[in-house]
N, C-alpha and C positions, 0 to 999 in steps of 0.2 A: 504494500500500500504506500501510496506517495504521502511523505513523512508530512508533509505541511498537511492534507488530506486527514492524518490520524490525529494531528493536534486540533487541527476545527471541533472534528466531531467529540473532544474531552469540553472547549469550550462551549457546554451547554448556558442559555440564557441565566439558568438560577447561580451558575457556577460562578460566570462573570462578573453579578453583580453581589454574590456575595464576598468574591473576592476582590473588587474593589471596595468593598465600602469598612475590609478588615483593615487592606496593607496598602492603601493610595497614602494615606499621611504617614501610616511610616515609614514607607520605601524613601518621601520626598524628605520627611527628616534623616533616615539613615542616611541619605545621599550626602545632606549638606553637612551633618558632623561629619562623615567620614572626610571629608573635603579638608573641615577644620582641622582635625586633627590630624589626621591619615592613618595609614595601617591598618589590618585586620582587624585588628583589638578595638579602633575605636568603630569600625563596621559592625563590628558584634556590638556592643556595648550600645549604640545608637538603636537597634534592632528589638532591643527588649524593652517591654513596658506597653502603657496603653497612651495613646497620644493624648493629650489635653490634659495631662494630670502632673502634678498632683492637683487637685481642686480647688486647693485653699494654704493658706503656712502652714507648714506640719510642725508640730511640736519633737517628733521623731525620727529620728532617719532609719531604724530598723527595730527589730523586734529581735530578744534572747527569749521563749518561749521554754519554760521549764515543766513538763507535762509528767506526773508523778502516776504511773500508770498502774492498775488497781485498785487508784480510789484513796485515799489518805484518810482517815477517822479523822471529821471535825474537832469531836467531841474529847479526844487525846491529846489534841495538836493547838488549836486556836479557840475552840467556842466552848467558853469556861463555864458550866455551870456548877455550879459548888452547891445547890439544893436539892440534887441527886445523892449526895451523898445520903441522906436520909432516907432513900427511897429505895435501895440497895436490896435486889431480889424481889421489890413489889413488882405487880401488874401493872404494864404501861395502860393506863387510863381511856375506855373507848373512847372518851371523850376528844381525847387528843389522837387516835388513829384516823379515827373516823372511815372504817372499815375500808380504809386503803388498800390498794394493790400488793402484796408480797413476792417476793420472788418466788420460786417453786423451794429453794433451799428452806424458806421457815416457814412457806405456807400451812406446813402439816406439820407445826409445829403446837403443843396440847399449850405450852403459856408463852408470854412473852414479856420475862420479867429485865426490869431493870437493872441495866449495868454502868453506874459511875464508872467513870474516869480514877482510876488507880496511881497518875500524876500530879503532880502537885504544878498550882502554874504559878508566874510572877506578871504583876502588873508594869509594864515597861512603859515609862513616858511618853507619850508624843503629843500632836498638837489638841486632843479632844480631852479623854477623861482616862486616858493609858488603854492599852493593848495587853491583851492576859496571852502569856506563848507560857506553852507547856516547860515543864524541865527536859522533855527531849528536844528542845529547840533556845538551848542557852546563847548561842551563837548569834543566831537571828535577831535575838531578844538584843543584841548591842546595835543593831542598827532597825531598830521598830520605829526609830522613827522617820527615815525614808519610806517605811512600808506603807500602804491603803491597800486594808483588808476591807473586803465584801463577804458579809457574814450569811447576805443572803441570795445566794446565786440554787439554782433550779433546773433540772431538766427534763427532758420528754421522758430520756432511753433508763432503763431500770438492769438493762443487762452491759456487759462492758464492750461488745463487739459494735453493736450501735451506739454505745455514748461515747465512747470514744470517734468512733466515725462522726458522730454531729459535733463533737466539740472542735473536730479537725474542718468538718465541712460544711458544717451549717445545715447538714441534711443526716435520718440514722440508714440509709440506702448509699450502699458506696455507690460510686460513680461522678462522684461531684470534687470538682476541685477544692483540696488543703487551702486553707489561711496562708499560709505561706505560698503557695504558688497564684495566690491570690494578689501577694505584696507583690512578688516578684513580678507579675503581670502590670499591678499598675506601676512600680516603683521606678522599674526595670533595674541595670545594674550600677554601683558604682563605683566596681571592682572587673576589670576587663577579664583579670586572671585566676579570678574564683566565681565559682556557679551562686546565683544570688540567694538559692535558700539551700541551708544546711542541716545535716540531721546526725545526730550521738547519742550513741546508746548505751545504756548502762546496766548490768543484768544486777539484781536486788538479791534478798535473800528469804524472799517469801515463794506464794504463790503466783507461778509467770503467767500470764493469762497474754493471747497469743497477738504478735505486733507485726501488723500487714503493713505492706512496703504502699500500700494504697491511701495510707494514714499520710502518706508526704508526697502522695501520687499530683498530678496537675488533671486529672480528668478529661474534661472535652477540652482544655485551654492546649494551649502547644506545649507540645513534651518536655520544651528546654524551661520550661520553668517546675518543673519537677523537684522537688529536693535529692541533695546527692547526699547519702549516707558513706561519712566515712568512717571507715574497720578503724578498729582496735587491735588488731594483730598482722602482722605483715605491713604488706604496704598499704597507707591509709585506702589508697582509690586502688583496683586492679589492674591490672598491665600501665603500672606508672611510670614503669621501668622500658625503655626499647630494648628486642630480645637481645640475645649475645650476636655482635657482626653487622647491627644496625645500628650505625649514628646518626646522631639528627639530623644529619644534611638528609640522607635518606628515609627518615621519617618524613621530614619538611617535603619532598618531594613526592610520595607518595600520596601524602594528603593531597596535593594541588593536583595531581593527575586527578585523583578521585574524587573531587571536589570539581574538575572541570564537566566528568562524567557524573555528577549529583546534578550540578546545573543545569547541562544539556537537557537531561531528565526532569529535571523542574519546571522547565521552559514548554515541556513538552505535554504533561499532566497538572499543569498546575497544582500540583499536590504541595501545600504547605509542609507536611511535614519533612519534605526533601529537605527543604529551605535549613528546617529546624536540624536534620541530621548534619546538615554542611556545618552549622555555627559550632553543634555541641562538639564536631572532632578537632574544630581549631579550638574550642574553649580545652579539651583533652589535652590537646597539643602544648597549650602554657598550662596549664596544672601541673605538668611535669615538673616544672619549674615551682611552680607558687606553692605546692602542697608540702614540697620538700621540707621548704622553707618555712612552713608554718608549722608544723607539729616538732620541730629543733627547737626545744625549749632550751636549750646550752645558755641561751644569752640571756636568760632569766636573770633575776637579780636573787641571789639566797631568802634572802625575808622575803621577797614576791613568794616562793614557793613555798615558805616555811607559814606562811598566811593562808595558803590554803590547804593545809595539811599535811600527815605524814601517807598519803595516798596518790598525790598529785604526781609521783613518777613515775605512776604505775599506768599503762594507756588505757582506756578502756575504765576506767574509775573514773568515779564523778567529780571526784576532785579534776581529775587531769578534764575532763570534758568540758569543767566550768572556766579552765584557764584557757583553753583552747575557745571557748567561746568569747572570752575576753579579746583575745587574740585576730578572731575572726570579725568581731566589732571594728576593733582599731584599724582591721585593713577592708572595709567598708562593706561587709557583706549584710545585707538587704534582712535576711529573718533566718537565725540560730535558732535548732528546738533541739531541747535535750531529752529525752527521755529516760525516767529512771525506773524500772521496773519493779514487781514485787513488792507491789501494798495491798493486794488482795488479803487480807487476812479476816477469813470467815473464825480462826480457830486459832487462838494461841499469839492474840493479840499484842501483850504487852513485851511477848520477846521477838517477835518479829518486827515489830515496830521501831522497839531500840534501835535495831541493827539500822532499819531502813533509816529512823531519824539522825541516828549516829555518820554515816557516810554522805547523808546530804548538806546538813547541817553548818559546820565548819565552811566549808564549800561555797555554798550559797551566798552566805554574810562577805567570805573574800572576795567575790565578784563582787558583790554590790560597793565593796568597798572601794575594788578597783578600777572598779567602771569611774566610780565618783574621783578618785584621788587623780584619774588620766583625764579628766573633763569632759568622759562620755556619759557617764549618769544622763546627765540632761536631755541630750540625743538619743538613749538608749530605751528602749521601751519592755523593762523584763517583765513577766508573766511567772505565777505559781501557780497550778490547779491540778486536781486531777479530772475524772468525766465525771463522776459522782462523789457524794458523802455516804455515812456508815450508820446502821442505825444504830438508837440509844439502848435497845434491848437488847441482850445476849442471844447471839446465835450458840447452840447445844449448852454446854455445861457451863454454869455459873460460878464463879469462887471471885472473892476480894480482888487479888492479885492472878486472875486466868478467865480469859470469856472471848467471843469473839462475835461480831458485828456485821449483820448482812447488808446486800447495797441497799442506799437509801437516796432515791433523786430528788425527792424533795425542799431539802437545802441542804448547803455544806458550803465550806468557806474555801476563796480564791484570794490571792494578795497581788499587789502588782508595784511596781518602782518605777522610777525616771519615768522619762519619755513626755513630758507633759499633765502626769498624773500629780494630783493631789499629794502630797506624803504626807504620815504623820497621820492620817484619819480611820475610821471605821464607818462602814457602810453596810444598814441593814441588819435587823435584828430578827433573832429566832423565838421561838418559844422556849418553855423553863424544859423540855425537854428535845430542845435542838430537833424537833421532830418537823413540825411547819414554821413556815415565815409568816412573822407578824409586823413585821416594815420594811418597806424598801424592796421590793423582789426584782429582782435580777435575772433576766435569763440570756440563754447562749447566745443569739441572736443581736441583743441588748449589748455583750458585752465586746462582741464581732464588729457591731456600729463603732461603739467607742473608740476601741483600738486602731481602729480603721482610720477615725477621724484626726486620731494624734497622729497619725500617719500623712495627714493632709487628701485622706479621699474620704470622697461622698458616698457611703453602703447604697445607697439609692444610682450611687449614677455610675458606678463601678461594675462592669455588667459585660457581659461576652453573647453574642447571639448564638444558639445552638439548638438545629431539631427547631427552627421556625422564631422561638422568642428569646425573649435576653433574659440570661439568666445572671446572677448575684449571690455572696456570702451568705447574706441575709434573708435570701432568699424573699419572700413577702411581709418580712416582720423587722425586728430591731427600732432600738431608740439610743438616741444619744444621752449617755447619763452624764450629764452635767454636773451634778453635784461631785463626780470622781476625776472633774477637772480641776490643774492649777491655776 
């Protein structure tokens, strides 16, 4: 078939005009940076993002997104209630269920008595009437007052496959673009030689409940805004190394052949994601270079390391993943999420929990510290949450010092720093059994706005067309919470 002849018949009328109305303004921007600047790097780099944004000043230039996967016990950690102690092995009260949904784990369960909090908390200063953090959060407890907690945050999903999916995507049906390929879409990059969203992971010491690569997936949007996970053992990214008898001239060179044969192919199907494979193997291509370089902690300062623990040498710990996201901050990458595993804890609460409070803990407090002491606090926008909170009843066997806590989505507590946020506050209050919210409620969507906003985009106007209409974060909901503005 006559090759012009094959290309017509790909440009169908719907084809043409969806693909103008994606990449006319950005093809005409990438042109003109690339002009300004020149080179590869700044063609890629021109390339990402959604044109016309950000919408307004952003308060943030990225997101450190710390996703504590399993679930964290409010009730252990942040939402003090100290009149549960009295109430130790009573009947949680119908009044206060109000014959809510159970999971299947305590549904058939004959009581459901109450289980205090077996920690003791301290009231930490900041700008309202103090912040109660448990004693397995001493650390934290010296910078609470950069912190705003949200006491009353809410969600749809009751299990952890879909709350985690909605808290990544704003939807409990995978298939929907992460928050992060979200940023990265409108943000674009401002790091030629690292991918704009990043992902680390951290295995815990509870129950692992399972972490789909679709948690940092881009969905319908284009592949290169995908989050790149990088390893903890070996080489961070795979094949970062060229094999043995391959130098980079011939790396260099085989890219461009393959890349003139992407192109021709692009030209020919209009297929966007060609486009996207040509950009990601030249972003491969300087990774080589910039990953090296970035997990070589040698130039660290001794107290830089000795601030965030005696685990920070070790890859793959969350000490090391929170330095590493420091690190990734300061060489401008778009939205860090770390995830730490292993807070499922249906059974055997209080020593699983140690563990997990213990390795994040220390950690945490030295990011935040460091963020602030380099002057990226400000510009930084970190995130603490898990998908859900834990209920106040004991899941199976009860004692003083042993019980363990089924999900509970109804409320549970998220913190947040820098970027624009309020420090120093609390937002949203629960009931005397941390069971329902009684001010301020908070949900996912709500908090996707917000975020979004100290970001400098609009949840309303931040949208991708797909399958006929535009779709969005927020999907048809979210509000801007103004009160957890600075």
């Amino acid at each position: 078939m006559d090759p012009n002849r094959e290309r017509d018949l790909f440009l169908t009328r719907r084809r043409f005009f969806a693909r103008g109305a994606q990449t006319l303004g950005g093809a005409l921007g990438a042109t003109a940076l690339a002009q300004l600047l020149g080179g590869r790097a700044a063609a890629a780099t021109a390339r990402d993002g959604q044109r016309g944004v950000p919408h307004f000043a952003a308060k943030a230039k990225r997101v450190i997104y710390l996703h504590m996967e399993g679930a964290p016990s409010q009730l252990d950690l942040f939402d003090y209630k100290p009149g549960l102690v009295d109430r130790f092995d009573q009947e949680l009260p119908d009044s206060i269920r109000m014959g809510q949904r159970l999971t299947g784990m305590t549904s058939g369960q004959a009581r459901f008595p109450v289980a205090p909090s077996m920690f003791q908390f301290t009231r930490y200063p900041n700008r309202m009437d103090g912040a109660w953090i448990s004693e397995l959060m001493p650390h934290l407890g010296t910078v609470a007052d950069r912190l705003c907690f949200v006491h009353s945050m809410h969600t749809d999903a009751i299990n952890h496959e879909p709350a985690i999916t909605f808290f990544q995507t704003g939807h409990q049906q995978p298939g929907r673009p992460s928050f992060g390929a979200w940023a990265s879409y409108g943000l674009g990059s401002a790091n030629a030689n690292l991918p704009t969203f990043v992902v680390l992971i951290t295995q815990g010491f509870g129950n692992m409940q399972a972490l789909s690569a679709r948690f940092w997936g881009s969905g319908f949007l284009p592949s290169e805004h995908q989050g790149c996970k990088l390893r903890s053992g070996g080489d961070p990214v795979l094949y970062l190394g060229d094999p043995p008898g391959v130098s980079r001239d011939d790396r260099r060179k085989v890219l461009d052949l393959v890349g003139e044969l992407n192109a021709a192919e692009a030209e020919r199907t209009f297929d966007p994601e060609i486009e996207t494979r040509i950009a990601q193997a030249e972003m491969a291509y300087r990774m080589q270079m910039s990953v090296p370089e970035l997990v070589d902690l040698s130039g660290e300062e001794a107290a830089t390391l000795e601030m965030y623990g005696p685990e920070v040498g070790k890859p793959g710990t969350f000490a090391a993943n929170c330095l590493l996201a420091r690190r990734l901050a300061e060489r401008g990458v778009r939205f860090i999420q770390l995830y730490m595993r292993g807070w499922d804890q249906h059974g055997n609460l209080p020593g699983e929990i140690r563990l997990q409070a213990k390795a994040v803990d220390q950690p945490i407090a030295a990011l935040i510290r460091d963020l602030e002491r380099r002057g990226l606090l400000e510009e930084t926008l970190v995130l603490w949450a898990g998908e859900f909170g834990r209920t106040v009843y004991s899941q199976g066997t009860l004692a003083r010092d042993n019980y363990g806590r089924d999900h509970h989505p109804r409320c549970f507590t998220i913190w947040m720093a820098g970027g624009g946020i309020a420090p120093g506050i609390t937002h949203g209050r629960t009931d005397d059994f941390s069971y329902n919210i009684v001010e301020d409620p908070v949900d996912v969507h709500d908090l996707h706005a917000t975020l979004l906003h100290l970001l400098g985009l609009d949840h309303e106007r931040l949208t991708y067309r797909h399958q006929g209409r535009d779709f969005r974060l927020t999907d048809v909901s979210g509000r801007l919470l103004k009160p957890l503005l600075a």
